[in-house]
VMD Tcl script that draws the C-alpha trace (Angstrom):
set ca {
  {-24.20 -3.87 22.91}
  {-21.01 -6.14 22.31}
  {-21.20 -8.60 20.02}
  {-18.82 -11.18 17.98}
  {-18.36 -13.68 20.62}
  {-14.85 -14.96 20.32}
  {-12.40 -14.63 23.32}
  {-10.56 -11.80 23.41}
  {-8.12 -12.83 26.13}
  {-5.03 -10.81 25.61}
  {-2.66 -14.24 26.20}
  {-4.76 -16.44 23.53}
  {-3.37 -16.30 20.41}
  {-5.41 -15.14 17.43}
  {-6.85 -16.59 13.94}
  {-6.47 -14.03 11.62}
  {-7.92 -14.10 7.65}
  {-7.20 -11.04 5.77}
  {-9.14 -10.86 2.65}
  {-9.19 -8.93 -0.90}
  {-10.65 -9.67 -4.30}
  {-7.06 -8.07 -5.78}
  {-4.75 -10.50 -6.69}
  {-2.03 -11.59 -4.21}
  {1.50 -11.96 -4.24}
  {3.32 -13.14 -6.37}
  {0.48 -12.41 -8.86}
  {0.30 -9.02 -8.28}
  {2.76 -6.35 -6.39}
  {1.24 -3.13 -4.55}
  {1.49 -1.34 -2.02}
  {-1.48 -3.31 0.00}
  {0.07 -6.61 -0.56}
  {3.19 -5.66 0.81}
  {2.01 -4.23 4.06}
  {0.04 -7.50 4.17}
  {2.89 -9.85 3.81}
  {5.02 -7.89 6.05}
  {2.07 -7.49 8.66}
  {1.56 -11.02 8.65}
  {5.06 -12.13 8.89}
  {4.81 -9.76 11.84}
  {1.94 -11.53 13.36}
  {2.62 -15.05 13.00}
  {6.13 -14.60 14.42}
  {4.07 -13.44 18.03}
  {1.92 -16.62 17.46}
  {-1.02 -15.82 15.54}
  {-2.66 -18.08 12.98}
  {-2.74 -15.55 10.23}
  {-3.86 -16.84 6.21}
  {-4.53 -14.18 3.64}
  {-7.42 -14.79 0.83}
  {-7.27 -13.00 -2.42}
  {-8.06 -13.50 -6.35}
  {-6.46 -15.42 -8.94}
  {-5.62 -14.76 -12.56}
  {-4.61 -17.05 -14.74}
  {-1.20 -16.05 -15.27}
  {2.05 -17.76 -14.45}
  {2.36 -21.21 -12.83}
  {0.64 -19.97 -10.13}
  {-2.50 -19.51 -12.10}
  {-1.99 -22.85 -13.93}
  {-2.20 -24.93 -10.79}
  {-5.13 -22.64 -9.70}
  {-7.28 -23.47 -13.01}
  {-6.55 -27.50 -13.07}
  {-7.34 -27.32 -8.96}
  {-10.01 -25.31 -9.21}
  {-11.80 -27.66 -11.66}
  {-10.31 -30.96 -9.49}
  {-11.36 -30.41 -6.21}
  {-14.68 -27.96 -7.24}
  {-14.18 -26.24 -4.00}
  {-14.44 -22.88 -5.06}
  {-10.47 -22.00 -4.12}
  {-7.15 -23.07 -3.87}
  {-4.79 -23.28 -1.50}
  {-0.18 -22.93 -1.47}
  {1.70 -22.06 1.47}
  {5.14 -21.03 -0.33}
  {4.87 -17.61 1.19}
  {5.11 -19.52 4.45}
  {1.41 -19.05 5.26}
  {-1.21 -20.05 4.18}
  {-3.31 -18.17 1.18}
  {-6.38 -18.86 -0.49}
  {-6.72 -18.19 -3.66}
  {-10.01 -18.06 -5.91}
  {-11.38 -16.24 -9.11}
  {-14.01 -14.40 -7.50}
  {-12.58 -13.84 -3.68}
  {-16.01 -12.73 -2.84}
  {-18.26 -15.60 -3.52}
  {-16.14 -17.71 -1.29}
  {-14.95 -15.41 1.52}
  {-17.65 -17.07 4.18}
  {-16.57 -20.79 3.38}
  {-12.59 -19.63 3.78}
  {-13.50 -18.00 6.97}
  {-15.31 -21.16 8.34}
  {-12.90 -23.43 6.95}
  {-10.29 -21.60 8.52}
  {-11.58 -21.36 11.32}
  {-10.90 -17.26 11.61}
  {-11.59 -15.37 14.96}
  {-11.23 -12.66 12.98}
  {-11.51 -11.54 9.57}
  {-9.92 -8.50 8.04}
  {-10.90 -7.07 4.58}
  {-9.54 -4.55 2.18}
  {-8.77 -2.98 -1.22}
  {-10.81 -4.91 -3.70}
  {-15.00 -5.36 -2.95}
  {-14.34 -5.58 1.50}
  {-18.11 -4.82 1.66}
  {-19.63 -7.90 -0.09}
  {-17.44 -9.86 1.24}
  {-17.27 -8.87 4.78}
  {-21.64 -8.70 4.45}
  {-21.13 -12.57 3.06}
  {-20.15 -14.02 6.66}
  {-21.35 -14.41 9.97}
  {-20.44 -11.37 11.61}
  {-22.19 -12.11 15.00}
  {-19.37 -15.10 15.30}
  {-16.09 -13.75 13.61}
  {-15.29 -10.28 14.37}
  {-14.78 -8.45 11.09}
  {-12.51 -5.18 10.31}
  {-12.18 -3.82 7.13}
  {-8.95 -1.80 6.03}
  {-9.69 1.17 4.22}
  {-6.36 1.24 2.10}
  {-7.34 4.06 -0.35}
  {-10.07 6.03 -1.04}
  {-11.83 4.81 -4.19}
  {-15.26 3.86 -3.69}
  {-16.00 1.83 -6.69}
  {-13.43 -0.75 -4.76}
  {-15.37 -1.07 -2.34}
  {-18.01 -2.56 -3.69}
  {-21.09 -0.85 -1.54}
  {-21.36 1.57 1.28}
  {-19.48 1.09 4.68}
  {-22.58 2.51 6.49}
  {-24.54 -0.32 5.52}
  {-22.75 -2.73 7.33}
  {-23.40 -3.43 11.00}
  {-21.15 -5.26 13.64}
  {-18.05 -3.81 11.58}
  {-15.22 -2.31 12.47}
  {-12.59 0.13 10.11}
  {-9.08 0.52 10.34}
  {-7.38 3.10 8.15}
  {-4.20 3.55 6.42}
  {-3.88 7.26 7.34}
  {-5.35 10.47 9.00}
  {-6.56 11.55 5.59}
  {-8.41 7.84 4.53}
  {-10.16 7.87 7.59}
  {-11.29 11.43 7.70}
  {-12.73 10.70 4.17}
  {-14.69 8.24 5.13}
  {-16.10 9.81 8.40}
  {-17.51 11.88 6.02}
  {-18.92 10.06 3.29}
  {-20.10 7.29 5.02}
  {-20.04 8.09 8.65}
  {-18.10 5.68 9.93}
  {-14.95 5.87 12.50}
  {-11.75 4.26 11.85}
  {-8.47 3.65 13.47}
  {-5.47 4.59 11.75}
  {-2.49 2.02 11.47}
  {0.28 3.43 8.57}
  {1.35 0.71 6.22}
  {3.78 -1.28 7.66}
  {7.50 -1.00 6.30}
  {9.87 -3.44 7.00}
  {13.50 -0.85 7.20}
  {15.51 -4.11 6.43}
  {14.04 -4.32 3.02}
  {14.51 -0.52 2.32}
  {17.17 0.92 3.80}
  {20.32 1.82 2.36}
  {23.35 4.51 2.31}
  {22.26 5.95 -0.83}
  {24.84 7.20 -3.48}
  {22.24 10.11 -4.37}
  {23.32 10.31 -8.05}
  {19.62 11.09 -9.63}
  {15.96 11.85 -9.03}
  {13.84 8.82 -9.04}
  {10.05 8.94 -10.04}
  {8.74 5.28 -9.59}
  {5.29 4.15 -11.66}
  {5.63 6.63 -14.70}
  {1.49 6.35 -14.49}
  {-0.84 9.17 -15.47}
  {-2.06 8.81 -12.11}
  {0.99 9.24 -10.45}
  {1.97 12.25 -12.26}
  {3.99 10.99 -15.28}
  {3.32 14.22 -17.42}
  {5.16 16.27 -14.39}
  {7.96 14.52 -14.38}
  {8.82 14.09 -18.04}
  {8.07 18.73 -17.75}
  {10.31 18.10 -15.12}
  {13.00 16.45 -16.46}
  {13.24 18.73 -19.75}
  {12.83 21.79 -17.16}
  {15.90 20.55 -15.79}
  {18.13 19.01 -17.89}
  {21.50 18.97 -15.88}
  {19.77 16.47 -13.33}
  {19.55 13.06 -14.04}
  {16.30 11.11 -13.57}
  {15.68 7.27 -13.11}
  {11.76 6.04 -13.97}
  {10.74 2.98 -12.39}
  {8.40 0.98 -14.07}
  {5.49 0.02 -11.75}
  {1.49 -0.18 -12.57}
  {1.62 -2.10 -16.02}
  {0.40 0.90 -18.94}
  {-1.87 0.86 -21.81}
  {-0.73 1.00 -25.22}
  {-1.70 4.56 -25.32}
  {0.10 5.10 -22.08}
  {3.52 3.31 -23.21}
  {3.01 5.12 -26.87}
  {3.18 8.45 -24.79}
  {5.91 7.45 -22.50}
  {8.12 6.73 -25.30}
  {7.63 9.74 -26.75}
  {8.03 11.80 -23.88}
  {11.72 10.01 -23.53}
  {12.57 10.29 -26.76}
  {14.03 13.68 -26.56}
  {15.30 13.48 -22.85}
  {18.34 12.09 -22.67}
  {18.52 12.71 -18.76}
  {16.33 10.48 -17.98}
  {16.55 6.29 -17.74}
  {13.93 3.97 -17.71}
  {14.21 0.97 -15.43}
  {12.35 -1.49 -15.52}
  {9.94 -2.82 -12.21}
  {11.63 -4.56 -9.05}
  {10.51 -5.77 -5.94}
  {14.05 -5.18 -4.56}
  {13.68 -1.16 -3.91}
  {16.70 -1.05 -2.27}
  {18.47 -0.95 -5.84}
  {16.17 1.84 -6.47}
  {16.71 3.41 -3.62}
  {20.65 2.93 -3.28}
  {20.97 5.47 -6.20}
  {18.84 7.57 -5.58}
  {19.55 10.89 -4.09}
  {16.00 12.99 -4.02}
  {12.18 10.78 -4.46}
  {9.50 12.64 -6.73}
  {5.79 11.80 -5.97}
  {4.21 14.64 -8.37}
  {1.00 12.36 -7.97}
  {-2.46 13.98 -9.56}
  {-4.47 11.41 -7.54}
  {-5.29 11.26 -4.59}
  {-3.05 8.93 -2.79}
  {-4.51 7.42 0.48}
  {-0.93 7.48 2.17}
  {2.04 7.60 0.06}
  {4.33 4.45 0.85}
  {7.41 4.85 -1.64}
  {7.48 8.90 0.78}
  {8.22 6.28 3.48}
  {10.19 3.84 2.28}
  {12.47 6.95 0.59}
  {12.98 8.07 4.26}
  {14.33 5.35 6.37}
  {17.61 6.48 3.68}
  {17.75 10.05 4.24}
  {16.13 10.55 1.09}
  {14.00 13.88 0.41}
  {10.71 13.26 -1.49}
  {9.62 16.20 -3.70}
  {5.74 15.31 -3.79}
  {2.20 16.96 -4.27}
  {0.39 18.00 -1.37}
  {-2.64 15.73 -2.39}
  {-4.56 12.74 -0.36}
  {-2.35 11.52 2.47}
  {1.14 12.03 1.03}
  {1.38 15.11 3.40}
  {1.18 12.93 6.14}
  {3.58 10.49 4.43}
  {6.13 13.29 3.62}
  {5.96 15.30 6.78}
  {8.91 17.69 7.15}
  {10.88 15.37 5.20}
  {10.73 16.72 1.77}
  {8.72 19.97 -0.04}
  {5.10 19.75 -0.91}
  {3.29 22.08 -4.12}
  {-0.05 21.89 -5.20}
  {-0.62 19.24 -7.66}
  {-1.46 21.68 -10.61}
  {1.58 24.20 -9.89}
  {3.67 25.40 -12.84}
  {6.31 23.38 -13.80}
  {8.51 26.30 -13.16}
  {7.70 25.95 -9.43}
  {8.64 22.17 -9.44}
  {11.83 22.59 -11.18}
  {12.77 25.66 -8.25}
  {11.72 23.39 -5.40}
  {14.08 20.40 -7.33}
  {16.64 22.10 -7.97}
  {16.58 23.78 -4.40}
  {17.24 20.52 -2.91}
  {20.05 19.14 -5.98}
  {21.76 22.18 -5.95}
  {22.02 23.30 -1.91}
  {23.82 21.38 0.12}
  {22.82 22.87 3.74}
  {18.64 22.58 1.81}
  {19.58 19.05 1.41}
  {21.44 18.08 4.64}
  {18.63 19.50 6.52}
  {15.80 18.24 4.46}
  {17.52 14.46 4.72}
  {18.01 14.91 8.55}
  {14.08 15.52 8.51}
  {13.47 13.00 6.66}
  {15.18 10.26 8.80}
  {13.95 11.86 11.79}
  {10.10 11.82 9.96}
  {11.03 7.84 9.48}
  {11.39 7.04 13.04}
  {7.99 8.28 14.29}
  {6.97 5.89 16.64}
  {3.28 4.81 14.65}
  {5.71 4.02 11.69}
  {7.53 1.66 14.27}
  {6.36 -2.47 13.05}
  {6.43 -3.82 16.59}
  {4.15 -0.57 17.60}
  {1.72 -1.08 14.87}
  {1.00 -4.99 15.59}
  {0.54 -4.07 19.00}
  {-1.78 -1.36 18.25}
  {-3.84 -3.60 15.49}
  {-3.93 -6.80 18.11}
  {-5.34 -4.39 20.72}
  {-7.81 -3.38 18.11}
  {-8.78 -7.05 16.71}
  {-9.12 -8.49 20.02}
  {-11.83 -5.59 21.41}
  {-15.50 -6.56 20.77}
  {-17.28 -4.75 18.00}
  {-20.08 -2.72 19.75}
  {-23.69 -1.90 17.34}
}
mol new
graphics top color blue
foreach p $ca { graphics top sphere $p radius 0.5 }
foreach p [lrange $ca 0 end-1] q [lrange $ca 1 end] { graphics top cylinder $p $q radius 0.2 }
display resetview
């Protein structure tokens, strides 16, 4: 039977909270905050009331105001609009998420990527309808099981997150794609190197550093991204040491100076990735993304690149690599794909709010 009450009349504008116990911008830079900051850009400029609540750390001046306000006002969060929205900010995002909803007075609530089952349990469902965004397909983020939740609804990043999840916990989710603003992306690359961004374990760091010394006549760029243990930074010096064809840049949130340079993507990831954003950000250039066919990068990648399997020789990489560097038709055709793969219309921004509005204003049925 339906339940949270709110209106859902399509011409009423919406209050929208979208919730995470990750760290939010400027604090911390991923692929979920962006799609949240662009989404909600997106949504307030159509008239919605959107605020997004997520942790604090202590770092930065963002994280000094946060302590001294925190232990002022003994509300349990903090508040700064200098994203242009409102967000709420709080050591333990959980532990609060019901008094933010009421105090913001959300219609809806939308939660995702860090502990979305505590804190979508923690408020009055029967009054707010509540979504939560299954962003990548860790369970320990979580924090419980989707299947225990009632009066929920699930909204998934890709084909491959939601399938996952029909069959672990049995629940069904619509798929929205992370939302890429083009402007912020796109450019008329130079193609001059291969560019591996987050030189990560997780993301396949020990492939591309095989890579690179398979193939030294290419030149690679890494990207700093995820910040590394000293283990990890002692073995990603040492990897470079002896490579002189590769640079190491360091992180940016301007990707179009990664991209502008770049003239083929690799995504060797040995994870697996819920959807694969840098694939489509690579694409609205033109630009090929070598990548393993792992999680939901095929989806990402499409015909816009070549997949291998995650564990294939080096010597297959450095063919399919040097397949693309080398042949100019491979390339032209690939990069056509790509661009082509880019302009799908459920990558479209304006397609994708309408979609999720259509979704948050329907009544959750039990």
């Amino acid at each position: 039977m339906p339940v949270n009450t709110p209106s859902t009349r399509a011409d009423q504008p919406l209050r929208i909270l979208f919730g995470s116990a990750h760290p939010y911008l400027p604090q911390m830079f991923g692929g979920a905050q962006s799609s949240t900051h662009e989404l909600v850009k997106r949504l307030r400029a159509r008239g919605h009331e959107v605020a997004v609540l997520g942790g604090l750390t202590g770092e930065g001046w963002l994280g000094l105001r946060g302590r001294l306000l925190l232990k002022l006002t003994r509300r349990g969060y903090v508040r700064d609009d200098h994203l242009g929205y409102p967000v709420f900010r709080t050591w333990f995002a959980e532990t609060v998420a019901r008094r933010v909803v009421e105090d913001f007075q959300a219609d809806v609530a939308v939660f995702q990527s860090r502990l979305p089952v505590p804190m979508a349990a923690a408020i009055d469902r029967s009054t707010t309808r509540t979504f939560i965004y299954l962003r990548n397909v860790e369970t320990v983020d979580l924090g419980g099981s989707l299947g225990s939740l009632k009066q929920t609804g699930f909204i998934a990043n890709s084909h491959f997150t939601a399938q996952r999840f029909a069959e672990t916990d049995g629940v069904r989710a619509d798929v929205i794609h992370p939302m890429i603003e083009a402007d912020k992306y796109r450019v008329t690359p130079a193609r001059q190197n291969v560019t591996f961004i987050n030189p990560h374990p997780h993301k396949g760091v020990d492939v591309a550093l095989q890579l690179a010394r398979a193939c030294p006549e290419i030149p690679f760029v890494f990207v700093r991204g995820w910040e590394l243990s000293p283990e990890q930074e002692n073995h990603l010096a040492t990897g470079l040491a002896d490579l002189p064809n590769v640079t190491l840049r360091p992180s940016t949130d301007d990707m179009r100076s990664v991209y502008r340079d770049a003239r083929i993507v690799l995504a060797p990831s040995q994870w697996e990735e819920a959807f694969g954003r840098i694939a489509a950000e690579a694409q609205l250039s033109g630009i090929p993304v070598v990548a393993s066919r792992t999680g939901g990068l095929p989806e990402a990648v499409g015909p816009g690149g070549i997949l291998l399997d995650k564990a294939a020789p080096i010597s297959d990489w450095a063919e399919a690599l040097r397949h693309l560097w080398h042949d100019t038709t491979a390339y032209a055709e690939a990069s056509r794909a790509a661009l082509k793969h880019a302009e799908r219309p459920e990558m479209v921004p304006d397609w994708q709010v309408d979609r999720l509005v259509d979704i948050l204003r329907t009544p959750i049925s039990t």
